[in-house]
C-alpha positions as a printed NumPy array, in Angstrom:
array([[ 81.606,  11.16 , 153.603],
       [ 80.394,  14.622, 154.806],
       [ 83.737,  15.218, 156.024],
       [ 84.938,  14.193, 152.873],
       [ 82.75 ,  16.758, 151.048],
       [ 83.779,  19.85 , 153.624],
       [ 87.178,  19.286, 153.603],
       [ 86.773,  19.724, 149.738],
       [ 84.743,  22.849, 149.496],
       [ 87.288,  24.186, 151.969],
       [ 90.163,  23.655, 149.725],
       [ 88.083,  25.049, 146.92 ],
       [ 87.241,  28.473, 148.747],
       [ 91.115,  28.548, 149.478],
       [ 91.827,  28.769, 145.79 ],
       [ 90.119,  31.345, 145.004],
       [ 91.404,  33.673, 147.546],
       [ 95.03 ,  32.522, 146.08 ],
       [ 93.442,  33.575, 142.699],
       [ 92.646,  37.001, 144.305],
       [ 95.994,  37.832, 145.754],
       [ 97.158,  37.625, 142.265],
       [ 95.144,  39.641, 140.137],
       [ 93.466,  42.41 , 142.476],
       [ 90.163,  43.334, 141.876],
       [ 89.469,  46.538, 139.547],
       [ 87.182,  49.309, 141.471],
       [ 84.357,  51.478, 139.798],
       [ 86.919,  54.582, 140.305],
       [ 89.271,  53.349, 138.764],
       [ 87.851,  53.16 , 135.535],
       [ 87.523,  56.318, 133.134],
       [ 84.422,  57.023, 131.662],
       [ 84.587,  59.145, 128.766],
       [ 82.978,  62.635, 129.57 ],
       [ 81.579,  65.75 , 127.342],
       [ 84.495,  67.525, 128.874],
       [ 87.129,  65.11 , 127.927],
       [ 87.454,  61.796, 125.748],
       [ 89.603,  58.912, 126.373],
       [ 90.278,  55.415, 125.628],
       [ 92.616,  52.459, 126.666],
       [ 95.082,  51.529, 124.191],
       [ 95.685,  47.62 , 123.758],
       [ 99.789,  46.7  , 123.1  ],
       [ 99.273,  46.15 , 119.612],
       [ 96.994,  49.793, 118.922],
       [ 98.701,  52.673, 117.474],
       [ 97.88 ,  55.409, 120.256],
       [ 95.585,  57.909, 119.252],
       [ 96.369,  61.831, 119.786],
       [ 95.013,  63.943, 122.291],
       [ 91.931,  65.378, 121.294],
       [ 91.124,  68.804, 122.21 ],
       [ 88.06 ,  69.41 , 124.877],
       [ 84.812,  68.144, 123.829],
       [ 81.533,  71.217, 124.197],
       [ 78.927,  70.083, 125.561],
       [ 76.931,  71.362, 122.504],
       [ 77.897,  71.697, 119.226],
       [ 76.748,  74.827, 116.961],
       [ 76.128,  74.621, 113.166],
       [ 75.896,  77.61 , 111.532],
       [ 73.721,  77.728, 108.134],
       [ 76.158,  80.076, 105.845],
       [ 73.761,  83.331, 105.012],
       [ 70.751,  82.531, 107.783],
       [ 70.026,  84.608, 110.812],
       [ 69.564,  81.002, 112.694],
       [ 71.716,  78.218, 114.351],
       [ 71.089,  74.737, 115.068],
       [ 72.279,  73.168, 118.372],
       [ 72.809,  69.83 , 118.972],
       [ 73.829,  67.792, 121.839],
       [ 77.516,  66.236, 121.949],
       [ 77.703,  62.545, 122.075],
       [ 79.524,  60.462, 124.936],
       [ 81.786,  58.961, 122.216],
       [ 85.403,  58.925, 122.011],
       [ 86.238,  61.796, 118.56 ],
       [ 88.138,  60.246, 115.919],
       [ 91.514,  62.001, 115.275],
       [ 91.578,  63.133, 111.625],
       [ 94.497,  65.151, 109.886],
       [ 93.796,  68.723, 109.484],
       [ 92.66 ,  70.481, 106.656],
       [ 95.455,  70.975, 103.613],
       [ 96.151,  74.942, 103.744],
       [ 94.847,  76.416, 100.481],
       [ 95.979,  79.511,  98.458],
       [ 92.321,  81.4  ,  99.009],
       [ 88.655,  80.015,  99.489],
       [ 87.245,  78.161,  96.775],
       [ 84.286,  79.008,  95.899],
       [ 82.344,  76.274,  93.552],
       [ 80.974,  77.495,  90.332],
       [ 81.314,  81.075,  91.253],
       [ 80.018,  84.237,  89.455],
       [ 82.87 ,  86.772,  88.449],
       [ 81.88 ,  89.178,  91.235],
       [ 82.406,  86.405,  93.626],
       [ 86.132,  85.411,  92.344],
       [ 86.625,  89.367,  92.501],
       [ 86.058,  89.065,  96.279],
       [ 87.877,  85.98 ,  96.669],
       [ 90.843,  88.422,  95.569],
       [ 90.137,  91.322,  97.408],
       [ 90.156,  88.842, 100.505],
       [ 93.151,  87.006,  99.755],
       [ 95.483,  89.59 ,  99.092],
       [ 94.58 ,  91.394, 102.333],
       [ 91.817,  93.629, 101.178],
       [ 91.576,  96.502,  99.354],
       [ 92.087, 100.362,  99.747],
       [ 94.947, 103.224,  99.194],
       [ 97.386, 101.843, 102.074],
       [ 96.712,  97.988, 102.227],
       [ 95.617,  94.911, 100.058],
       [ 94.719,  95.854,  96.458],
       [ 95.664,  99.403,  95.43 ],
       [ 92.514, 101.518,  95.268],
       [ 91.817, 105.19 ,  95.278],
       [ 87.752, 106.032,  95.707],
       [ 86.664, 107.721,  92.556],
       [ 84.387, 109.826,  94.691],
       [ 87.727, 110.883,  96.539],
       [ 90.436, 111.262,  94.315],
       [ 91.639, 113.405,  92.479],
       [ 88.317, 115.76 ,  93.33 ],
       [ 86.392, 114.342,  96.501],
       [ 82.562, 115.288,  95.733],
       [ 81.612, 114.852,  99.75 ],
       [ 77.812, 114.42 , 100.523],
       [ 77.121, 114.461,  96.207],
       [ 78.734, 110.772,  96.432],
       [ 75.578, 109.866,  98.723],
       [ 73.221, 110.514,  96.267],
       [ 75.049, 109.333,  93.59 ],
       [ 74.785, 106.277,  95.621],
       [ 71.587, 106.111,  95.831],
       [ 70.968, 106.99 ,  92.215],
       [ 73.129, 104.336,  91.292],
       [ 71.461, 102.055,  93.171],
       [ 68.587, 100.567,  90.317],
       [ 71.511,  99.793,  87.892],
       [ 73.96 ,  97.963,  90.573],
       [ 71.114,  95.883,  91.637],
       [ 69.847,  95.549,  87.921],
       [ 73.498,  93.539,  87.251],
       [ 72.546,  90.193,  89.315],
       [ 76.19 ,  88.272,  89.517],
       [ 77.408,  91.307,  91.26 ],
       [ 74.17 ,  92.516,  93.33 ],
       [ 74.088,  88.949,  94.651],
       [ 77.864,  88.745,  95.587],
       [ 77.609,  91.976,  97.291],
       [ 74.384,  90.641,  99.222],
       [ 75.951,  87.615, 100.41 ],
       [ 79.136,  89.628, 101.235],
       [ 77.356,  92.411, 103.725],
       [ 74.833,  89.215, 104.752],
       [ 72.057,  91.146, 103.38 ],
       [ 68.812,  89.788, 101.679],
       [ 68.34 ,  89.836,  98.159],
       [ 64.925,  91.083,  97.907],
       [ 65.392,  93.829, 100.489],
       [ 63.775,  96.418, 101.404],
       [ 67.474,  98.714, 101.889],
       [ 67.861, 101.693, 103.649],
       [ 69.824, 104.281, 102.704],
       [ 72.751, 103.364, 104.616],
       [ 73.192,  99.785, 103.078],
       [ 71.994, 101.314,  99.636],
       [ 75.784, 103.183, 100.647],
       [ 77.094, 100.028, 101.598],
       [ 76.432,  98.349,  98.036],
       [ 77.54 , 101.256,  96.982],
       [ 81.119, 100.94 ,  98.208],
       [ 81.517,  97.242,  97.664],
       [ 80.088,  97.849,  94.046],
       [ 83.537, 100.391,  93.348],
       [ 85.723,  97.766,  95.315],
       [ 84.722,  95.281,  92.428],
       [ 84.949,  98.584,  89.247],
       [ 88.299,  98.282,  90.47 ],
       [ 89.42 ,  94.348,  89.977],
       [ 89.635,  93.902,  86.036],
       [ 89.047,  89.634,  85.273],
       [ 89.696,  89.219,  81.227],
       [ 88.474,  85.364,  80.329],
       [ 91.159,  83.096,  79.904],
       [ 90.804,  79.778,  78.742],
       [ 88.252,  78.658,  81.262],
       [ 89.975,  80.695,  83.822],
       [ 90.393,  84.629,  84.329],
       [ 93.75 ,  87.064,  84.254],
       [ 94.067,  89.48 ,  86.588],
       [ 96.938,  92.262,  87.468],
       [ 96.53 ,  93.658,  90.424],
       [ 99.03 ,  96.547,  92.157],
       [ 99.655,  94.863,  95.736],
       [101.093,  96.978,  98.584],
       [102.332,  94.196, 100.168],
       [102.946,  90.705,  98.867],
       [105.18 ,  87.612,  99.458],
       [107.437,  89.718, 101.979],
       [107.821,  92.586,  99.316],
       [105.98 ,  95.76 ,  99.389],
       [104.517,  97.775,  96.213],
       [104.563,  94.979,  93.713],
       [102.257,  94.546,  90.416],
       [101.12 ,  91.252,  90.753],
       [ 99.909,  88.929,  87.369],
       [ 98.155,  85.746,  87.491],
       [ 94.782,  83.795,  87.09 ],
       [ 92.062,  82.352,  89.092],
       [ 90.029,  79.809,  88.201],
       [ 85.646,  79.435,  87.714],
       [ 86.162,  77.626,  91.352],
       [ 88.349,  80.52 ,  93.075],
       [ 92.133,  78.949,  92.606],
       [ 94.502,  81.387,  92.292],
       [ 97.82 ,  81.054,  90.077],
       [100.513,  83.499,  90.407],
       [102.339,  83.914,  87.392],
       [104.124,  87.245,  87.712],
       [105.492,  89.117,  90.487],
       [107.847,  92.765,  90.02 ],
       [108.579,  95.653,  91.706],
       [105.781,  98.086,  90.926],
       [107.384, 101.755,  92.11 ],
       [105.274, 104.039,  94.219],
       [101.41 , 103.943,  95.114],
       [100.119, 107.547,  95.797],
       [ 96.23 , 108.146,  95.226],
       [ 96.224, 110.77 ,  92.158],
       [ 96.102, 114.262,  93.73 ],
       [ 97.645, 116.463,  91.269],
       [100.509, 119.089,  90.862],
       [102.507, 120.75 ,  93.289],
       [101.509, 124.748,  94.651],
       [103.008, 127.055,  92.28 ],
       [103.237, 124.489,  89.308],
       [103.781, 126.929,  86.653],
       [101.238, 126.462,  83.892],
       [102.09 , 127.668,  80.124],
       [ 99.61 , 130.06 ,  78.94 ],
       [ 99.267, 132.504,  76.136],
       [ 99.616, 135.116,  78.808],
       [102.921, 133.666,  80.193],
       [103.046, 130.828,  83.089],
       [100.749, 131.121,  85.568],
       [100.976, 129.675,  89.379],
       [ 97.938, 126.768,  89.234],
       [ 96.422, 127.741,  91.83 ],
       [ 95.587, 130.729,  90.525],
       [ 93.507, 129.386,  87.181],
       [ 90.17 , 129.686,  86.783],
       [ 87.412, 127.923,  84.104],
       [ 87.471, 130.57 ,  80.879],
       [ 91.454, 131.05 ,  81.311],
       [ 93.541, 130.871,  78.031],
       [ 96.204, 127.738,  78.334],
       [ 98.094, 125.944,  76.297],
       [ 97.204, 122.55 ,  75.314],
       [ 98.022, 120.354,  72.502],
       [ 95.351, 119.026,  69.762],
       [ 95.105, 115.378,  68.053],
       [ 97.654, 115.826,  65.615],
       [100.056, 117.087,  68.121],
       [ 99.857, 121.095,  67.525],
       [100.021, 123.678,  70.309],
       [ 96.807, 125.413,  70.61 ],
       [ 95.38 , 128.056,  72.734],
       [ 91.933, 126.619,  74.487],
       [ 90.204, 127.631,  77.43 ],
       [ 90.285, 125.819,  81.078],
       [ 87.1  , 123.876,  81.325],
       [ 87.565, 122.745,  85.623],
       [ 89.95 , 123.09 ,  87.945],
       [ 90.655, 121.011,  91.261],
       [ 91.953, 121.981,  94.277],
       [ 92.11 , 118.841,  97.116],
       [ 93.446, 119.121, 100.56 ],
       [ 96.391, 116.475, 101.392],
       [ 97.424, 114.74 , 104.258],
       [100.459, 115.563, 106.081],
       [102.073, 111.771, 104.846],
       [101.578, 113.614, 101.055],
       [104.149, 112.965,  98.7  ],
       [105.732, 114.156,  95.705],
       [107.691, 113.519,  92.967],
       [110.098, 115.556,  92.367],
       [111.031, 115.35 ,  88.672],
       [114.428, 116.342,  87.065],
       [115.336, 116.568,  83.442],
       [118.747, 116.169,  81.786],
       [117.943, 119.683,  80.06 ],
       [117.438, 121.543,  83.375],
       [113.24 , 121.092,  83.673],
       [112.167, 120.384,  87.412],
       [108.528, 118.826,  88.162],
       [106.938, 118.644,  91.72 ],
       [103.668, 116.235,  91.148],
       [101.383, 113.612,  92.719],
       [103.143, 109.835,  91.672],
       [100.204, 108.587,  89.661],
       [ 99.675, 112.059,  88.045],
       [ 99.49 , 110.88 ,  84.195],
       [102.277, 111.834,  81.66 ],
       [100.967, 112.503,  78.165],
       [102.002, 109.196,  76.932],
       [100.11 , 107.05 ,  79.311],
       [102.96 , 106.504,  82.185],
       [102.965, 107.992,  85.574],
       [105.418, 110.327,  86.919],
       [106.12 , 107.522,  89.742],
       [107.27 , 105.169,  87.047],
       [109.945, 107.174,  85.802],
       [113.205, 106.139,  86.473],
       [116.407, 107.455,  85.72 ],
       [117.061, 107.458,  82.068],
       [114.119, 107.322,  80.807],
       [112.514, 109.492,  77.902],
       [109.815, 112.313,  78.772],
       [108.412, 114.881,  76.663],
       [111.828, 115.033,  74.603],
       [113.774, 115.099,  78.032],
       [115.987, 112.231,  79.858],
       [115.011, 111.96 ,  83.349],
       [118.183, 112.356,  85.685],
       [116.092, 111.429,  89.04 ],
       [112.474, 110.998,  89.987],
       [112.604, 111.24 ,  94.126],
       [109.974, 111.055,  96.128],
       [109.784, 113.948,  98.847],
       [107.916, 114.952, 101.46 ],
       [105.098, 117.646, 100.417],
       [104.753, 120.62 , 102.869],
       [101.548, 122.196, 101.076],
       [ 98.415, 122.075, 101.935],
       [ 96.689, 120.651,  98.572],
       [ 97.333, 120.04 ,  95.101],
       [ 95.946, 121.329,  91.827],
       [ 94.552, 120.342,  88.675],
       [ 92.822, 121.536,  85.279],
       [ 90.882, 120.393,  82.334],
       [ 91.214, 122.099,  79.176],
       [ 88.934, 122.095,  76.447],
       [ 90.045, 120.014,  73.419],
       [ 90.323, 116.32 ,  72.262],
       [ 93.885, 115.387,  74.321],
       [ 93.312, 117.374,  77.779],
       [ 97.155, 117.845,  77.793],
       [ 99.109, 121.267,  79.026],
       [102.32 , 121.863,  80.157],
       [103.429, 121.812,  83.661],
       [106.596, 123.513,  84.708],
       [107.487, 123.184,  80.381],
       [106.511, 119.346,  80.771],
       [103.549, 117.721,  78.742],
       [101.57 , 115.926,  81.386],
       [ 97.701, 114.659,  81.285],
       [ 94.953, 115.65 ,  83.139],
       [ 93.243, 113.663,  86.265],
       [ 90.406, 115.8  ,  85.337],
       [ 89.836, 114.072,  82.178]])
């Protein structure tokens, strides 16, 4: 009988090596644990496989939007979830935004905004008569009424990552400052729950100098309705040296006015009137300056900044072949290269502003 019984646990320890040989044994290395560094999982036959996830930090940062502070946490040992990324949207959305705030929301998502990229500016304080270290205090005397206007003063915070209750130093009083002309510049008119803009963009949907129309919404969506061809962008810097100016005393070179000089200028009701030169400019240019150069189907020639004003409202870099000025048919408005060193301007006294340049009625930037 206890032969019996060996012989039988024999046979049964024989088994279980044959039960071995067929499924070998699985060591410790083998195995992959997931890791901070990298997370893994094994796939059964009837799992859709899941993507390769990008490396895993050890720690994970969450940064509080507008705080000087960070919280760390530690990174779980657990295998991330693969999720879709994010939809790609027009512009941030901000929710329930002030207008100040959808103004930035523009300014950022057309690329910024200045006189060569994003939004077509030119700095008051710059053009057409810069006013140097005067624009510093006019900052700072400023100040009490841009911080007065809350919807912008608190845009403007949050945009520099400044508090709201301060105390500012002169240099981000200058900040404010700049940010507060950005937003002058970005006109929102209410529009059915929403706000129209028209903006002139230097560079926009793969075209360059385009007037762009459209709306953006109380929550930052942007529409584009409109999209043309908007001519030239040139800051507003004034006539050309030697601009011939029509006086009583017979054209003068611009240059060479001065405040009390006789010119002629034309009143309200469209007479020609003698009145005396209240300012003048003078503003150095860039080498890059251009001009237009302005010819007339009855033989007058202009030489002028693009966005000097005509006395009906245009600008002399809107003109375009064939079009009326000051009794005249334009024959070509080209843009040149200007080999001065400034431009000119004046002011004269009287309800229009008006003189004539060269024999054509033009505005002033003085005005």
């Amino acid at each position: 009988m206890q032969c019996l019984r060996l012989l039988r646990l024999i046979g049964l320890l024989i088994g279980l090596a044959g039960c071995g040989d067929q499924t070998p044994a699985t060591s410790v290395s083998q195995i992959v644990q997931p890791s901070a560094a990298t997370a893994t999982r094994t796939v059964g036959p009837s799992e859709t496989p899941i993507p390769p996830t990008a490396t895993l930090p050890r720690f994970s940062t969450i940064v509080i939007p507008g705080g000087t502070e960070s919280t760390t946490l530690p990174a779980t040992d657990i295998s991330p979830i693969a999720t879709a990324p994010p939809a790609p949207t027009s512009a941030p959305k901000p929710t329930d935004a002030g207008v100040s705030q959808l103004k930035f929301v523009l300014i950022d998502y057309f690329g910024g905004i200045g006189s060569e990229r994003g939004i077509f500016y030119c700095d008051p304080d710059v053009f057409p008569v810069g006013i140097g270290r005067e624009a510093e205090q006019k900052a700072l005397d400023l100040f009490p009424t841009i911080q007065a206007d809350a919807d912008q003063f608190q845009a403007i915070a949050r945009r520099l990552g400044l508090a709201q209750s301060g105390p500012f130093s002169d240099e981000q009083k200058l900040a404010i400052y700049r940010e507060h002309k950005h937003l002058a510049r970005v006109a929102l008119e209410p529009a059915d729950g929403s706000y129209r803009f028209y903006l002139l963009i230097f560079q926009f949907n793969g075209a360059t100098n385009v007037t762009v129309a459209g709306t953006i919404s109380a929550s930052g969506t942007i529409t584009i309705l409109k999209q043309e061809a908007g001519g030239i962008f040139e800051c507003p810097i004034c006539l050309a040296e030697d601009t011939r100016i029509a006086t009583p005393a017979g054209p003068i070179a611009v240059q060479s006015l001065r405040a009390g000089m006789l010119v002629w200028t034309q009143d309200a009701s469209g007479a020609r009137v003698a009145a005396p030169v209240l300012a003048t400019s003078q503003v150095r240019v860039p080498a890059t300056h251009r001009v237009v150069h302005l010819r007339l189907s009855d033989g007058r020639e202009l030489f002028a900044s693009p966005n000097h004003p005509t006395a009906d409202g245009r600008t002399l870099g809107a003109l375009q072949a064939g079009d009326r000025i000051d009794g005249g048919t334009v024959i070509s408005a080209a843009l040149i290269r200007y080999t001065a060193i400034a431009t000119y301007d004046l002011l004269p006294a009287g309800d229009t502003g008006f003189y004539w340049a060269d024999r054509v009625l033009l505005g002033s930037t003085l005005r």
